[in-house]
C-alpha positions as a Markdown table, in Angstrom:
| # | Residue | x | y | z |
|---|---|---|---|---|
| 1 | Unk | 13.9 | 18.1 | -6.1 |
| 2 | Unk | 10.6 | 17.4 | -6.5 |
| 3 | Unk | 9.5 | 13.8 | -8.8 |
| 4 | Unk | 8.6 | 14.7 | -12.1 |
| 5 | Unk | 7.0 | 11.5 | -13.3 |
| 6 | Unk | 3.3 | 11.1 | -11.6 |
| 7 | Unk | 3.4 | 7.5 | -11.3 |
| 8 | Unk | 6.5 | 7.4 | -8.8 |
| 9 | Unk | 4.3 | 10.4 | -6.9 |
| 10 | Unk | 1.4 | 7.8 | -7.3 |
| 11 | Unk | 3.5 | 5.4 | -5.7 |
| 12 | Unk | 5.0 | 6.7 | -3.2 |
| 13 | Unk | 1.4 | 7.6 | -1.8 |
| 14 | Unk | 0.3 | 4.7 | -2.1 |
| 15 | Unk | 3.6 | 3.4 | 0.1 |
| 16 | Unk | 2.3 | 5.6 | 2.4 |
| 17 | Unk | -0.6 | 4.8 | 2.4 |
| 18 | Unk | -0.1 | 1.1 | 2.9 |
| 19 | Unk | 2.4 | 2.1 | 6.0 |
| 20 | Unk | -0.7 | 4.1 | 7.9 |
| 21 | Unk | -2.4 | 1.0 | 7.3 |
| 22 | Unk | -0.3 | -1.5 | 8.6 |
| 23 | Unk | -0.1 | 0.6 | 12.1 |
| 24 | Unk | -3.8 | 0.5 | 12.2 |
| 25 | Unk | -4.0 | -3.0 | 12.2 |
| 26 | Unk | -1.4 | -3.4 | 14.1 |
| 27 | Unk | -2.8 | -1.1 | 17.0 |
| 28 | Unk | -6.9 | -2.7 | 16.4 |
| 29 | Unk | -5.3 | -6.5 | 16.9 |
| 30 | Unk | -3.7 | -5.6 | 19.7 |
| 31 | Unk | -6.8 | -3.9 | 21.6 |
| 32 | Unk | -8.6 | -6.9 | 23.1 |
| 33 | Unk | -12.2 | -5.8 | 22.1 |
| 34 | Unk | -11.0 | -5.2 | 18.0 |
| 35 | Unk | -13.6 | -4.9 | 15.3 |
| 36 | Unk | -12.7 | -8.0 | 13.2 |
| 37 | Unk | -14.4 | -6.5 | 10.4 |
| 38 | Unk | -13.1 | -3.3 | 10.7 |
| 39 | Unk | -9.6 | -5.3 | 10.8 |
| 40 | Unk | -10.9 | -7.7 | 7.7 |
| 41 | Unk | -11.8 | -4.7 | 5.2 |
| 42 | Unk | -8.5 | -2.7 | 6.6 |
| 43 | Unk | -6.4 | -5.9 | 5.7 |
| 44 | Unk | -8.2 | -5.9 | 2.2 |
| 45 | Unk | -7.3 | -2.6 | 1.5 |
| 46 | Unk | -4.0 | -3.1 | 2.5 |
| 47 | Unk | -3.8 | -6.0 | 0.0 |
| 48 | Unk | -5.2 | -4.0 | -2.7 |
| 49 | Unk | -2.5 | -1.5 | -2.3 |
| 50 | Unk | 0.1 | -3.8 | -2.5 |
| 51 | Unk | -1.3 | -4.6 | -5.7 |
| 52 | Unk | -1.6 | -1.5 | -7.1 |
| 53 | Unk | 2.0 | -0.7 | -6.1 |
| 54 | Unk | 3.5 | -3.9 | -7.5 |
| 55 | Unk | 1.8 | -2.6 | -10.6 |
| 56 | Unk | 3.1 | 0.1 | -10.6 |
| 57 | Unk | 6.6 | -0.5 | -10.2 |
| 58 | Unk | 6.5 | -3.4 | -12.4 |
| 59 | Unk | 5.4 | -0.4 | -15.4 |
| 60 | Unk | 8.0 | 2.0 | -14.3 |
| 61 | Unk | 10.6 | -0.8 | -14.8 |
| 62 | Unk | 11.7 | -1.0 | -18.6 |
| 63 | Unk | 11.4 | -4.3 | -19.9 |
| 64 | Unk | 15.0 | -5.8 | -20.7 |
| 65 | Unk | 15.1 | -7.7 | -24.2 |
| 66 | Unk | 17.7 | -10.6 | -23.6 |
């Protein structure tokens, strides 16, 4: 069944996303000649993402009135 709601189908891109990123960096720091900047702006990216999915699963939580 596919997901309705467009933020969860946001999200789970961006999961994905985040995931293809982490190999990358993982395969560039292990290459002895790596691109540090190439590996800098990947690891900002990476960050970013986790921002925007933290977001994002912080709105599709309802807020819970004590």
């Amino acid at each position: 069944m596919a997901e309705k709601d467009p933020r969860k189908q946001t999200l789970a891109k961006l999961r994905e996303e985040h995931r293809k990123l982490d190999k990358t960096i993982a395969g560039l720091t292990a290459q002895t000649m790596s691109d540090q900047l190439e590996i800098q702006r990947l690891k900002k990216r990476k960050l970013q993402l986790k921002d925007e999915i933290a977001r994002l699963q912080s709105a599709l939580v309802p807020d819970i009135i004590a």
